[in-house]
C-alpha positions as CSV (number, residue, x, y, z in Angstrom):
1,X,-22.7,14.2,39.3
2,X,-21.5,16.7,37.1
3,X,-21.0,16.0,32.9
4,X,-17.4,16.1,31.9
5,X,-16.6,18.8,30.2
6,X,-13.7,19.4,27.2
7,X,-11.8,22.4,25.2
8,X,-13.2,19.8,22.4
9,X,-14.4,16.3,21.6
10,X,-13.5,14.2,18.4
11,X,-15.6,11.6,17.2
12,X,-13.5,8.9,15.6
13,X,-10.6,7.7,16.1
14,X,-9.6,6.7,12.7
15,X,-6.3,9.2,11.5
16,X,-8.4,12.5,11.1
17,X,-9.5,12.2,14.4
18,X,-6.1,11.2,15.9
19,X,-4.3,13.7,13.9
20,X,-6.8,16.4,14.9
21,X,-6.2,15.1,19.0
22,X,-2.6,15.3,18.6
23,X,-2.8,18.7,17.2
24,X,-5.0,20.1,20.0
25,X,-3.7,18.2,22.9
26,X,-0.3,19.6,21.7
27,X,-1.6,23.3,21.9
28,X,-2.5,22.7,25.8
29,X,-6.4,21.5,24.7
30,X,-8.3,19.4,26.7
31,X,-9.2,16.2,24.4
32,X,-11.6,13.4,24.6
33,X,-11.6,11.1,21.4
34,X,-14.7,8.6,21.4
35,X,-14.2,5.5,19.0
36,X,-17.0,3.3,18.2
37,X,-14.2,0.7,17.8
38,X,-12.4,-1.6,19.9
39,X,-9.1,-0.7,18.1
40,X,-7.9,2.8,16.6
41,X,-7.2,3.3,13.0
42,X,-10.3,4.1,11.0
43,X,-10.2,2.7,7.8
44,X,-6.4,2.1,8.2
45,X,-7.0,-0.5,10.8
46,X,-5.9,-4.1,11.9
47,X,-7.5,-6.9,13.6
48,X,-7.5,-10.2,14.9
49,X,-9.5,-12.7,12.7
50,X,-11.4,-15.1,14.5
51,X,-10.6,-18.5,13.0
52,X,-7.1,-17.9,11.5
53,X,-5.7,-16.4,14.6
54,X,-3.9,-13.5,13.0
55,X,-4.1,-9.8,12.9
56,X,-5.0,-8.8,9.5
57,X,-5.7,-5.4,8.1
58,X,-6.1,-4.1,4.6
59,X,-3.1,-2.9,3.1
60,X,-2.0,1.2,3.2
61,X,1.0,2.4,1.8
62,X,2.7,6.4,2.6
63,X,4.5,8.1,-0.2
64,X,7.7,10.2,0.5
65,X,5.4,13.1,0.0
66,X,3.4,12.7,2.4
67,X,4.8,15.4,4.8
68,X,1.8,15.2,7.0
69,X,1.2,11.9,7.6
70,X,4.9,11.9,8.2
71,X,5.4,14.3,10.5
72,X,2.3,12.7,12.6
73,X,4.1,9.3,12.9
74,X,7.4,11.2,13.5
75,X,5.5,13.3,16.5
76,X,4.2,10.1,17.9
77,X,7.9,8.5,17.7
78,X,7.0,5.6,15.1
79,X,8.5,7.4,11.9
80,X,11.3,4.2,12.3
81,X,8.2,1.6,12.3
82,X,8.0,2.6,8.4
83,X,9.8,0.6,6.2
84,X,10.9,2.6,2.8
85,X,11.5,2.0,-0.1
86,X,13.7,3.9,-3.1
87,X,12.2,1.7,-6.2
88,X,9.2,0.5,-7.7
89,X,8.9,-3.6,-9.1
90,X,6.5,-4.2,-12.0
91,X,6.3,-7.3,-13.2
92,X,4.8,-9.0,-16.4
93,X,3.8,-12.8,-16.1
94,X,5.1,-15.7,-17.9
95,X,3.4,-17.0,-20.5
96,X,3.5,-19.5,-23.2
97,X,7.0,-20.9,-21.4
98,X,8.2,-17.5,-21.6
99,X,9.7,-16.1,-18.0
100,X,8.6,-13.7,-15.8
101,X,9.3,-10.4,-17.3
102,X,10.8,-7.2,-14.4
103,X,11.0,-3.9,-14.6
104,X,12.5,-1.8,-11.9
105,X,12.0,2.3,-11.6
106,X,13.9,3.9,-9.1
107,X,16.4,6.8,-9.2
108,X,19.3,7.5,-10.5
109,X,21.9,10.4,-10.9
110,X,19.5,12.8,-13.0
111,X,17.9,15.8,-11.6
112,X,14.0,15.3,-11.1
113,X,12.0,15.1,-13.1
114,X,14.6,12.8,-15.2
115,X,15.1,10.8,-11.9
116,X,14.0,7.6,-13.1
117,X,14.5,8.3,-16.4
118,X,17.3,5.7,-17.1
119,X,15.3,3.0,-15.9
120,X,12.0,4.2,-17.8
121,X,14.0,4.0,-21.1
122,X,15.1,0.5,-20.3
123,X,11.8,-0.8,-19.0
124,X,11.1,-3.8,-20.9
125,X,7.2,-3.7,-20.1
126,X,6.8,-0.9,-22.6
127,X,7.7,-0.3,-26.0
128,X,8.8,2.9,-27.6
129,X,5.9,4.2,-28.6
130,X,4.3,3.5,-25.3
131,X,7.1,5.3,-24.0
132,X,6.6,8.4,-26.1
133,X,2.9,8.7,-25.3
134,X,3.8,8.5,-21.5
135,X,6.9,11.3,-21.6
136,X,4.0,13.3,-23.6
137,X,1.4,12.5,-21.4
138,X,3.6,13.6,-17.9
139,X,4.4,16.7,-20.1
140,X,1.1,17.5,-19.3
141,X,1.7,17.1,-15.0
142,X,5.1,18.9,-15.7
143,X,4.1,22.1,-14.3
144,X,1.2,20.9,-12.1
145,X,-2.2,19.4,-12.4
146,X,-5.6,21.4,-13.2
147,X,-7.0,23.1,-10.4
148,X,-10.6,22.4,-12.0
149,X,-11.2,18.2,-11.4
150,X,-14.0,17.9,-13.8
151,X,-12.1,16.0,-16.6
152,X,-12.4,12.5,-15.6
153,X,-8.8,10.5,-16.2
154,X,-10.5,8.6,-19.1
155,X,-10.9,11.2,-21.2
156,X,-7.3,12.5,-20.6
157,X,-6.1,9.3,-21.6
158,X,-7.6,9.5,-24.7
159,X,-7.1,13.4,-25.1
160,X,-3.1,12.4,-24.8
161,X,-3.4,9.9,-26.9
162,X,-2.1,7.0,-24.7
163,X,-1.6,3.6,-26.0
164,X,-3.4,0.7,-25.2
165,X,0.0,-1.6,-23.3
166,X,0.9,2.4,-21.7
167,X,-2.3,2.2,-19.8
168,X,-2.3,-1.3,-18.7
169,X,1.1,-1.1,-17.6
170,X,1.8,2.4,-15.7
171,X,-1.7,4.4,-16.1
172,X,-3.7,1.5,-14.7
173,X,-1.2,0.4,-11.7
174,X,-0.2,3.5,-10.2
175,X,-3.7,5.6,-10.9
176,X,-6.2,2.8,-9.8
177,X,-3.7,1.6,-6.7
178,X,-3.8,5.5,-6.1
179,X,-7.4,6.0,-6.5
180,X,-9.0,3.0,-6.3
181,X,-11.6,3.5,-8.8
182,X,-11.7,3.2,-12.7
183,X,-10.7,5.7,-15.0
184,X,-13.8,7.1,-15.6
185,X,-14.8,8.0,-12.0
186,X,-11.1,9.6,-11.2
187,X,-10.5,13.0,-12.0
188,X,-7.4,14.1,-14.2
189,X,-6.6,16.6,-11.2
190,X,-5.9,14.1,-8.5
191,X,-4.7,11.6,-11.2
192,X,-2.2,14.8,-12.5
193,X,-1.5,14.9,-8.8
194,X,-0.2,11.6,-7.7
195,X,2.3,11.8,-10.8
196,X,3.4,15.3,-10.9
197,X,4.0,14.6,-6.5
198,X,5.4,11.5,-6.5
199,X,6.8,10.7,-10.0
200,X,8.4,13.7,-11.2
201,X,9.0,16.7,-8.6
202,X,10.9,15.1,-6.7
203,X,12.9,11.7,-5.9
204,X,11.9,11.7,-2.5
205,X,8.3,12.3,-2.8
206,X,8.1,9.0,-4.9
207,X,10.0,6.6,-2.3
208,X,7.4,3.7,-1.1
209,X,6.6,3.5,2.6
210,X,4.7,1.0,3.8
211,X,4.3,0.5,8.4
212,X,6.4,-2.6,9.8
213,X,3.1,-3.5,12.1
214,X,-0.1,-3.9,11.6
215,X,-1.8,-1.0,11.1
216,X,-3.8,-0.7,14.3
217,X,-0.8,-1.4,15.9
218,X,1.2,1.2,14.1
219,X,-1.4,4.4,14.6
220,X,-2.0,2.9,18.7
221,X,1.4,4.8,18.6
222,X,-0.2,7.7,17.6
223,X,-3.2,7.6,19.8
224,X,-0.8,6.8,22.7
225,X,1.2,10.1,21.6
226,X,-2.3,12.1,21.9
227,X,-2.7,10.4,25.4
228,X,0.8,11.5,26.7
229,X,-0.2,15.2,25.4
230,X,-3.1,15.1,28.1
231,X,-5.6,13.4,25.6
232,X,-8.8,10.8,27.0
233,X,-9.3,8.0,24.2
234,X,-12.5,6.0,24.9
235,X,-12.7,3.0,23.0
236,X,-16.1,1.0,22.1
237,X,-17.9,4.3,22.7
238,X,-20.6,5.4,20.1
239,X,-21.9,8.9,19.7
240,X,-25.4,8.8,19.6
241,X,-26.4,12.3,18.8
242,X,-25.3,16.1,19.7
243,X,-27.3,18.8,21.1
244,X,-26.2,23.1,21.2
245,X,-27.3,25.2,24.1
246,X,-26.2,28.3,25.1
247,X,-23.3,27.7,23.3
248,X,-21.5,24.4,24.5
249,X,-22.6,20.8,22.9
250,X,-23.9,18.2,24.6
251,X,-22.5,15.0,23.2
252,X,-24.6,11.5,23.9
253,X,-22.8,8.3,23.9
254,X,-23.9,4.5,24.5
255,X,-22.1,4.8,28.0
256,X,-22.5,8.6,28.9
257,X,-23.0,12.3,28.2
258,X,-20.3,14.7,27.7
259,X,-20.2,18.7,27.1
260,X,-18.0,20.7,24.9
261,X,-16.8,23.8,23.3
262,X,-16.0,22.0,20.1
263,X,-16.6,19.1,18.4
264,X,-14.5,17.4,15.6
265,X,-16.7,14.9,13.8
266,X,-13.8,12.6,12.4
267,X,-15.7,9.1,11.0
268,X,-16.9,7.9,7.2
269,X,-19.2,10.5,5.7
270,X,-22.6,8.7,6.2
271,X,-22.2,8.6,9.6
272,X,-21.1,12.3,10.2
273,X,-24.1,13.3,8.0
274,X,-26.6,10.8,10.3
275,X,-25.2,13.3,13.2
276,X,-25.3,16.3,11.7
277,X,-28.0,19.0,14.1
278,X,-31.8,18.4,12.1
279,X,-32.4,21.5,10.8
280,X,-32.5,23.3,7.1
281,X,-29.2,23.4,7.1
282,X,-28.3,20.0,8.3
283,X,-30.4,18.9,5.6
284,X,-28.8,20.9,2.9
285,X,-25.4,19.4,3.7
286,X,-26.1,15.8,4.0
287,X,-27.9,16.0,0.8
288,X,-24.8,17.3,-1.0
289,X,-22.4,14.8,1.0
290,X,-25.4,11.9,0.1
291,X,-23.8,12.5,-3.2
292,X,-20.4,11.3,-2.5
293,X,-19.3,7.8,-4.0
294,X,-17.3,4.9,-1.6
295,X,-15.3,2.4,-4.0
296,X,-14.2,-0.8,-2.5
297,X,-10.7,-2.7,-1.4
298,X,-10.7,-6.8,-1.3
299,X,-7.2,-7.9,0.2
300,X,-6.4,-11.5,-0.4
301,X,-4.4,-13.0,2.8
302,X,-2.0,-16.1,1.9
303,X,0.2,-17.5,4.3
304,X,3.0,-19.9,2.6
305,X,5.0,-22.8,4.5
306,X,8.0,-21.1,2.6
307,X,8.8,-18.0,0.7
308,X,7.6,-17.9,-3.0
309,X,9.5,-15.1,-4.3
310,X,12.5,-12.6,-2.8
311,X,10.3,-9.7,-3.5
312,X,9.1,-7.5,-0.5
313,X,6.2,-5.8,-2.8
314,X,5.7,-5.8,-6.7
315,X,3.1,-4.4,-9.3
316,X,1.4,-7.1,-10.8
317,X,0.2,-6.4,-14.3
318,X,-2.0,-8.1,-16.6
319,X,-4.2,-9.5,-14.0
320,X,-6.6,-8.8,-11.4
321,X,-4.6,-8.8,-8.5
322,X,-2.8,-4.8,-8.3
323,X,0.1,-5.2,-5.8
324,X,1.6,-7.8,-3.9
325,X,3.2,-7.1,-0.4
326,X,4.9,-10.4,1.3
327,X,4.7,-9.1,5.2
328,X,6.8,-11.7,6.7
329,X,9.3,-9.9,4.7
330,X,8.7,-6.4,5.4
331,X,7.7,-6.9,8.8
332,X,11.1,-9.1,9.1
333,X,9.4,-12.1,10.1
334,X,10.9,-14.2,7.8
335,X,11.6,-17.9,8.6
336,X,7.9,-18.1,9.9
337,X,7.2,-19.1,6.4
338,X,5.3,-16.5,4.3
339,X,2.5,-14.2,4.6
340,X,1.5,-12.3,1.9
341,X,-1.6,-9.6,0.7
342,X,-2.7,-9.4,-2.4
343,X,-4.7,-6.1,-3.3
344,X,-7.4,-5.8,-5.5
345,X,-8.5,-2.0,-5.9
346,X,-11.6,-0.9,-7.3
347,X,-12.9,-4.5,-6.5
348,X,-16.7,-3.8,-7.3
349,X,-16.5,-7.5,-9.0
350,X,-15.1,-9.0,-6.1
351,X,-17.9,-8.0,-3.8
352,X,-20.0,-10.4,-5.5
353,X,-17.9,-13.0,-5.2
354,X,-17.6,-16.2,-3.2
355,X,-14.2,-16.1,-0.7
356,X,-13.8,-19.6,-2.8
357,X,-14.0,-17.8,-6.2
358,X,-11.7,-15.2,-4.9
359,X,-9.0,-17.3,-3.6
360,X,-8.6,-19.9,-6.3
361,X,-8.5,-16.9,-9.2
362,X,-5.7,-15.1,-7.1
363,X,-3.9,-18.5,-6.3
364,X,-3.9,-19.0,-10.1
365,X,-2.9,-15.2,-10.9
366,X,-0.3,-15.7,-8.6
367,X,1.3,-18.3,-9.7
368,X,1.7,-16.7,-13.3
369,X,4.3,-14.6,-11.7
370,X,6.2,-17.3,-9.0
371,X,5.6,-20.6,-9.9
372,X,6.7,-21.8,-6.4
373,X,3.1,-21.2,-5.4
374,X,2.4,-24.5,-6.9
375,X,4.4,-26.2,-4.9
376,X,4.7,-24.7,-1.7
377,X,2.2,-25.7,0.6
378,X,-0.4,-23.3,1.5
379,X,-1.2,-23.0,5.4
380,X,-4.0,-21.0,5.4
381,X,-5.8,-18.3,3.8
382,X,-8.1,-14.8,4.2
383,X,-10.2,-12.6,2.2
384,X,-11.4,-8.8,4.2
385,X,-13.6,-7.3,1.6
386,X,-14.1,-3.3,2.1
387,X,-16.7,-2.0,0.5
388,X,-16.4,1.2,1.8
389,X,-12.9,1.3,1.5
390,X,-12.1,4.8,0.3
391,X,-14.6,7.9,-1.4
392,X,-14.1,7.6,-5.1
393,X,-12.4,11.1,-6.4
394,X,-15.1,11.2,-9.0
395,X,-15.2,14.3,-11.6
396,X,-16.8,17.0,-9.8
397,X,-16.9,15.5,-6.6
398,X,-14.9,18.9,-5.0
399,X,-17.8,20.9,-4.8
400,X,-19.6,18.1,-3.3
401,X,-16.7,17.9,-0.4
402,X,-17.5,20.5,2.9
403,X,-15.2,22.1,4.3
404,X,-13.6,22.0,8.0
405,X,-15.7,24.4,9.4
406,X,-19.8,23.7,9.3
407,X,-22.9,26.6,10.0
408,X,-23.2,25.8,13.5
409,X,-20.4,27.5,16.1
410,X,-18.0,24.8,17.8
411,X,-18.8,22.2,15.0
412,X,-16.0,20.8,12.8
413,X,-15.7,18.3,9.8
414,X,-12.2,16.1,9.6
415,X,-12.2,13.1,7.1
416,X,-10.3,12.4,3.6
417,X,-14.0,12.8,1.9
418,X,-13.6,16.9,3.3
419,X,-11.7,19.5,1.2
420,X,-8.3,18.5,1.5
421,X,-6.6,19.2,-1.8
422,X,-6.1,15.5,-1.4
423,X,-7.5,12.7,-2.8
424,X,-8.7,9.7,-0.7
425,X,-5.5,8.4,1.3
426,X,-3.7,8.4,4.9
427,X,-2.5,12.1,3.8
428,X,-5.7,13.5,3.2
429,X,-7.2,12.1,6.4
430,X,-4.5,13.7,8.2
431,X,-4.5,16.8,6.5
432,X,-8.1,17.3,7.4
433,X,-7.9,16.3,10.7
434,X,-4.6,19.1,10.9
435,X,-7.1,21.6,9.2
436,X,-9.9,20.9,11.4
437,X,-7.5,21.6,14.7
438,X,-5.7,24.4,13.0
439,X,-9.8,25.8,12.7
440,X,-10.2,24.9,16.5
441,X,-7.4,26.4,17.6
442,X,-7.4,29.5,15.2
443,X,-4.1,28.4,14.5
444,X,-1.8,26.3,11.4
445,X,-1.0,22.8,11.9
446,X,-0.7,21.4,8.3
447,X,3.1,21.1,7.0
448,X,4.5,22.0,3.6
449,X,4.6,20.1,0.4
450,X,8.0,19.2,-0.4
451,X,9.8,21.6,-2.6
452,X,11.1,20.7,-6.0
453,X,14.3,19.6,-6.7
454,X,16.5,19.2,-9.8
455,X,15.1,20.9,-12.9
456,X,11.5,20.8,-11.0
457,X,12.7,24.0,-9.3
458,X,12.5,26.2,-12.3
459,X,9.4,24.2,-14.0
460,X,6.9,23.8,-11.5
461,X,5.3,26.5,-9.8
């Protein structure tokens, strides 16, 4: 019996690997995608928890700029799966008797970057002079972000001069949510980025999306997509080494051998680098990718007999908990009761503690902020800790990141942790899984930036 053989094989079927499929299977390739997994996804994945009979996932969110990862779930015909969302909720907790305090950024008849400026003015979670040191601070993002990333966002903070209730209450919220990692292990480049993309060049590149199903759900779109395109997923499939010979690669698997021209390693950095061929040069790049950081995500699960708050999602400040995102709502399930996730980014604490010790400080957190916590009955309840959650955009980690294309002929990187010009998100994995096709295929698949609008047109390059 002969070995199948494929235009090019992509290990991983997380959204690299899916958008790299969908790329080649568009141009006419022929695709296998192996997935160690029962489910698709990657990191942006769902699934069905044992003992509370739910599907569960840890919470990803797009931004309006984006343009890849759009245009992937518009391809795949689940663009209208996304719910969006034109303002930002922060909210300040009650204390001392005093009630819950809410301020609301979205945009209003100014041209970017002054957008939101009406509603920044009038935020009551800052004073003035936390106000000032911001508008001086995105001064400094006003024309772009540095190309070099080996400031590290803490020492910007302090270079601009930022005051102590400005961090906690925009820097901290946005940039760890963003990069989920402290300041001192972000760079002020893709810190610079996520504010100069999604705060100030444009409205739309700052409007919230967040998918309507759960997230293995929502990308099982996109692998079906790839399928229709001539595509073969195999799921619960592990790639168990790869082999060059006169010129094609042999790929091993837990069920099987296959042959290619090309392969597309698409999965977490340590286990690309555990594949990587065993010779001098193999060596020499999982050294320098042995030097990349992960940073974890714990998601808190809650479901609610009723409702606790009219909020779909809010910025939760002065605690421990980031965001909150009340699903029911946003998946318009409501009348089911509640379920809500509560993210905790950067949540190297949390993986040392008990799911008791967890749950009872975000059950108290919470209720700072909607006291109908303490009265509504609680049904049931979920931590997922992810400890390898994202790669932490650490200053000078871009010379640690490889490129698409490797030493050896045919073989191809795609992951967020690979040069992107991204930082760790849903738009970097796609982008890389775009650039990996586009170096398949000898072709471009990656889409624009949006453009500026307003007054952004004649400051930003």
């Amino acid at each position: 019996m002969s070995i199948p053989h494929f235009d090019a094989v992509v290990v991983g079927a997380g959204l690299a690997g899916l958008a790299a499929a969908s790329a080649l299977s568009g141009a006419g390739g022929k695709v296998l995608v192996l997935e160690r997994k029962p489910f698709v996804g990657g990191r942006a994945y769902s699934y069905e928890h044992p003992s509370l009979h739910e599907e569960i996932d840890c919470q990803h969110v797009l931004l309006g700029c984006c343009t890849n990862l759009v245009h992937l779930c518009e391809q795949a015909g689940v663009a209208d799966r996304v719910r969006w969302y034109d303002e930002l909720t922060f909210l300040e907790p009650g204390h001392d008797g005093k009630a819950v305090r809410r301020t609301t950024l979205k945009p209003g008849g100014m041209p970017a970057p002054l957008h939101t400026s009406f509603d920044f003015l009038r935020a009551p979670m800052l004073e003035l002079t936390d106000k000032i040191a911001i508008a001086r601070g995105l001064m400094d993002f006003m024309r772009g972000y540095p190309a070099d990333d080996t400031e590290s966002f803490a020492t910007w903070l302090k270079r601009t001069k930022q005051t102590p209730r400005a961090i906690k209450h925009l820097w901290e919220p946005v940039i760890v949510g963003a990069l989920n990692d402290g300041f001192e292990n972000c760079s002020t480049k893709y810190a610079g980025q996520v504010f100069h993309e999604s705060f100030l060049k444009s409205a739309q590149g700052g409007r919230l999306g967040i998918p309507a199903l759960p997230l293995s759900q929502f990308y099982g779109h996109v692998a079906e997509h790839a399928v229709r395109q001539g595509a073969e997923l195999r799921l619960s499939q592990s790639v168990t080494g790869l082999s060059r010979a006169r010129e094609v690669w042999t790929i091993a698997t837990s069920e099987g051998g296959f042959t290619a021209d090309n392969v597309v390693l698409a999965v977490p950095f340590q286990q690309a680098a555990s594949l990587l061929p065993t010779d001098a040069s193999g060596d020499a790049l999982r050294t320098q990718m042995a030097q990349l950081q992960n940073a974890p995500i714990t998601t808190v699960h809650l479901w609610f007999e009723r409702e606790i708050t009219e909020l779909d999602h809010a910025a939760l400040l002065d605690t421990g908990i980031q965001w909150i995102f009340q699903k029911s709502r946003i998946r318009r399930t409501a009348g089911q009761g509640s379920y809500c996730e509560l993210t905790i980014s950067a949540s190297f604490a949390e993986l040392h503690q008990t799911r008791e010790e967890i749950l009872a400080n975000a059950l108290r957190e919470l209720a700072m902020f909607f006291p109908k916590v303490r009265e509504v009955k609680l049904v049931k309840s979920g931590i997922l800790k992810e400890a390898r959650a994202t790669f932490s955009v650490t200053p000078g980690s871009d010379a640690l990141r490889p490129a698409q294309r490797t030493v050896w002929p045919g073989l191809f990187l795609a992951g967020d942790w690979t040069t992107t010009g991204w930082p760790s998100t849903m738009e970097g994995a796609v982008r890389s899984g775009y650039l990996a096709a586009g170096t398949v295929a000898g072709t471009n698949f990656l889409k624009p930036d949006l453009p500026a609008e307003g007054l952004m047109r004649m400051i930003a390059p």
